[in-house]
N, C-alpha and C positions, 0 to 999 in steps of 0.2 A: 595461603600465599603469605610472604616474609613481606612485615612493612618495607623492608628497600626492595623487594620487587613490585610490589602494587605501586608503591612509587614511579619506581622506573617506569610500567605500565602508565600513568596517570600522566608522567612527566612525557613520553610519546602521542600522548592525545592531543594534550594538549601544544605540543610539537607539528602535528599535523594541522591543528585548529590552524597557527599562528601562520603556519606556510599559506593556508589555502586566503586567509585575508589580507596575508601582504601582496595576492597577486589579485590586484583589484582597484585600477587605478587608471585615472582619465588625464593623458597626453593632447593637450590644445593649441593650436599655433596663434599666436596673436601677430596677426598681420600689421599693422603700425603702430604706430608709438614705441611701444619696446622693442619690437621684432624678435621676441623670445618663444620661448616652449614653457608652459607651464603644468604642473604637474596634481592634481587629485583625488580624493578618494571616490569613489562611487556615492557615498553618501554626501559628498559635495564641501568634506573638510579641506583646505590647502596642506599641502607639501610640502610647496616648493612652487611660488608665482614666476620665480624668475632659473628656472633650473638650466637652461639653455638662453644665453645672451648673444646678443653681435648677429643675428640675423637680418638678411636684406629680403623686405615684404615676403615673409616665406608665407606659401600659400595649403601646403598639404603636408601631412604625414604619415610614416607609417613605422608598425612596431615586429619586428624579427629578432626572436631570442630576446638579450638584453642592450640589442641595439634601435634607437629610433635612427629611421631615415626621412629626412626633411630636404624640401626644394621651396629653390628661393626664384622668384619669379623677377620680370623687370629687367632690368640692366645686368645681376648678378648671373642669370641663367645656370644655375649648380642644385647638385646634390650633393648635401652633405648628410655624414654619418656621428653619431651619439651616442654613446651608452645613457641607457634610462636613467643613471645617478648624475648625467649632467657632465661627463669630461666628452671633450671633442675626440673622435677617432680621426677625424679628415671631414674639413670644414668644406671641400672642393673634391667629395672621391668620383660626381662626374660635371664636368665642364661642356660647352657647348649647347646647350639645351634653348628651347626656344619656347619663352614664356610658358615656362611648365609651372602646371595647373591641378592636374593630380599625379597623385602616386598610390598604386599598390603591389603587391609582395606575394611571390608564390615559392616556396621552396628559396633556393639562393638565386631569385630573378625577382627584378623592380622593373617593374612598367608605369611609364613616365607620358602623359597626357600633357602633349605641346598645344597650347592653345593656339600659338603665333602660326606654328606651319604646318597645321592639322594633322598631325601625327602621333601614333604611341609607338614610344621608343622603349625597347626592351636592356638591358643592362644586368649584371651579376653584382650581388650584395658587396663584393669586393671591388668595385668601380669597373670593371671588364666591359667592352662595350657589345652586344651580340648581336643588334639592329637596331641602328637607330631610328629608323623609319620604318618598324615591325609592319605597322599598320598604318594607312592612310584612310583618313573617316572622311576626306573630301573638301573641295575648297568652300569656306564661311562656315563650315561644323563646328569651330574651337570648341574643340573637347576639351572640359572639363574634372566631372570627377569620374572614377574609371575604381570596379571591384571586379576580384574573381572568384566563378565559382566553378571548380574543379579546372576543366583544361577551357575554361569561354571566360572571355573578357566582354563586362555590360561597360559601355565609355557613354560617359551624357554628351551628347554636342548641344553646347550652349547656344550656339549660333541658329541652331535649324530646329531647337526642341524637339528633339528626341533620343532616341536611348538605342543605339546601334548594338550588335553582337555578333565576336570574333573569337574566332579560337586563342591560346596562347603561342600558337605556331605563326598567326599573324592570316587566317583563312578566315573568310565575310560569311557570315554564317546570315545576318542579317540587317542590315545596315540601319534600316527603319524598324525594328523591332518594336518599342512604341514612340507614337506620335502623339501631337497635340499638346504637350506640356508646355509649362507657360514659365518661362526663366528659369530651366533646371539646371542646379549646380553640383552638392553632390552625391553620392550614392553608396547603399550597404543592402548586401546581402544577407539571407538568413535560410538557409535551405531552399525552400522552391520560391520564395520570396525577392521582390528588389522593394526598397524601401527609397525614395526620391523625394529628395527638396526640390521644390518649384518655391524661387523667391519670388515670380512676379503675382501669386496667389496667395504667399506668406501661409503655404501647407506642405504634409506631406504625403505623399501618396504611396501606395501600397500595388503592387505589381508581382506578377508572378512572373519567372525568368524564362518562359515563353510567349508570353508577349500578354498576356491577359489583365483585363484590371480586374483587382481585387475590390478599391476603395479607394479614388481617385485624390478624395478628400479625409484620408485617415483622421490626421490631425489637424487641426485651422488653429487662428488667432495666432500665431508665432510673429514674432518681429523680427524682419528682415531673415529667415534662415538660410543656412549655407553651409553646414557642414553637417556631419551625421555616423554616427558607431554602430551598432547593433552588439551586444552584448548579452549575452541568453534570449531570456523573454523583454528585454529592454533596453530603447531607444536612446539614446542622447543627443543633442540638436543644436548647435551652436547660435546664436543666434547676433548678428552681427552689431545692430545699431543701439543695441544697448548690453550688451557686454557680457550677455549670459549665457549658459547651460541647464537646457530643459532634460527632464527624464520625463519619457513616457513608455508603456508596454507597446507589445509592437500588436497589439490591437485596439490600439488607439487609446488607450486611458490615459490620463493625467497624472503623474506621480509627483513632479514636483515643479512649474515653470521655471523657475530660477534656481537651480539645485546648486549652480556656481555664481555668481556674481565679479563685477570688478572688474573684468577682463577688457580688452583693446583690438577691439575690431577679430574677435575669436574667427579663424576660418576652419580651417580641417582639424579633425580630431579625431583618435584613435583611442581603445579603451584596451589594458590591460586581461584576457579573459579570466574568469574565475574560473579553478581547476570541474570538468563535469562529475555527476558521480562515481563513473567507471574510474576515473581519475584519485577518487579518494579513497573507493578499495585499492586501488595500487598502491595510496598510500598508509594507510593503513594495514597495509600489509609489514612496513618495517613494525609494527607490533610484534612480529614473530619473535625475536629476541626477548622480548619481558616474559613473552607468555613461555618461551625455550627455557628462561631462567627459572619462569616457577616449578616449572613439571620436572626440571634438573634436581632441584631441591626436595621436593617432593619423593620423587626415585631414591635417591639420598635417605632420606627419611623410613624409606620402608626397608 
C-alpha cells in the first residue's frame, strides 16, 4: 500500500472515530433562573451552558434529527423548536397547550403531556396539530412525563401515581399499568424496560413495560430527581435541588453523582445517542474507497 493511500485509509478511521464522538451529548432544560437549554458531553464536559436562551419555565425536551423540541409550561403554553447548535426555528411552532409537562417524539409526531387538562396531545414535528386530546388519562392524573415504545405510549400521572398505557393511535391499553409510586415525574425506556423517577422516595425504579417490577428501588440517595435519559447501558438523572446530573447503568451502579454540576433547577433532559455497532460497520463501510485505491494501484503494478 502507497503511503497516500494507508493515509487516506488512517485519515477515514479516524473520520469515523471523530463522527461517532461528536454524536454524544446531554440536552438539559433548566427550568428557572435562566430558562435555557444547556448542552454536554456524556463525560460531563460543557458545550454550551447557555445554548438555547429566552425560555419561559420550559419543563421538557426532546431530540429529532438535529432538531430539539422544547415546551414551555405556565402562562406561555408552546412548543417550540431548535436546532442542537442553538438557532431558533420557531420559538411558538405549537400554541394553545395547557401546562405541558412532557414531551416525546415518534417518527414526525410529538406527543405533548398537559398536566393542566389531563391529556396527551399529538402534533407533527412541523407544528401541524393531529389531536389535541389524543388521549385523556382522566380527571387529577396530571400526566407528566410520557415515553414511547414502539406504537404504546407509558404517561406518568403525577396526580394518581401511576404509569398508565396507550397506543400511539390514542387506544387505553391500560390505564393503571403500574401503581403505588410515590411522586413520579419522569420516565425512559430501554427495550422491555421503564425506568421511573419517584421524587417523593428520591429513587429510581426499574419496570418492565408490562406492568412488572423489576427493582422498585434501583437507585436511592438522589436529591430531589426529576428527569431521566437512557442512553445504551446508562442512566442520566437530573436532579433538581441541587443542580446536578447523575450517571448510572441501568442496573443500578453508580458511575458518577454529579457528572454535571452548576445547573438551575435541571428538569427534562434528553441525551444525544451514540452511533450502535451495526451503525459503525455502516460506517465503516466508506473505507471502501482507501481500500478501492489500494488494490487499483496494486493492479496497476502487476
Amino acid at each position: 500500500m502507497s503511503k497516500h493511500c494507508f493515509g487516506c485509509l488512517l485519515a477515514a478511521v479516524f473520520s469515523v472515530l471523530s463522527i461517532s464522538a461528536a454524536h454524544a451529548q446531554i440536552f438539559v432544560v433548566n427550568e428557572s433562573g435562566n430558562n435555557s437549554i444547556g448542552e454536554y458531553t456524556t463525560s460531563g464536559a460543557t458545550v454550551n451552558a447557555s445554548l438555547v436562551t429566552g425560555l419561559y419555565f420550559p419543563a421538557d425536551l426532546v431530540l429529532s434529527g438535529s432538531d430539539l423540541f422544547v415546551v414551555n409550561s405556565t402562562s406561555y403554553n408552546t412548543l417550540g423548536e431548535y436546532t442542537t447548535s442553538g438557532a431558533t426555528v420557531n420559538a411558538s411552532l405549537v400554541t394553545g397547550l395547557h401546562n405541558p409537562a412532557g414531551l416525546a417524539v415518534s417518527g414526525s409526531d410529538l406527543f405533548v403531556a398537559n398536566y393542566a387538562s389531563n391529556t396527551i396531545g399529538e402534533y407533527t414535528t412541523s407544528g401541524a396539530t393531529v389531536n389535541a386530546s389524543l388521549v385523556s388519562t382522566g380527571s387529577g392524573s396530571n400526566p407528566e412525563g410520557i415515553a414511547i415504545s414502539g406504537n404504546d405510549l407509558f404517561v406518568v400521572n403525577n396526580g394518581n401515581n401511576t404509569i398508565g398505557e396507550y397506543t400511539t393511535s390514542g387506544a387505553t391499553v391500560n390505564a393503571s399499568l403500574l401503581t403505588g409510586l410515590d411522586g413520579p415525574q419522569y420516565i425512559a425506556v430501554s427495550g422491555a424496560d421503564l425506568f421511573v423517577v419517584n421524587l417523593g422516595t428520591k429513587t429510581i425504579g426499574e419496570y418492565t413495560t408490562s406492568g412488572g417490577t423489576v427493582n422498585a428501588s434501583l437507585i436511592t440517595g438522589l436529591v430531589d430527581p426529576f428527569g431521566i435519559a437512557v442512553s445504551g447501558s446508562d442512566l442520566f438523572v437530573s436532579n433538581l435541588s441541587n443542580g446536578t446530573i447523575g450517571e448510572y447503568t441501568t442496573s443500578g451502579t453508580t458511575v458518577n453523582t454529579s457528572l454535571v454540576t452548576g445547573l438551575d433547577n435541571p428538569v427534562g433532559l434528553t441525551v444525544e445517542a451514540v452511533p450502535e455497532p451495526s451503525t459503525w460497520v455502516l460506517l465503516l463501510g466508506g473505507l471502501g474507497l482507501p481500500v478501492f485505491c489500494w488494490l487499483r494501484k496494486r493492479r496497476a503494478r502487476g
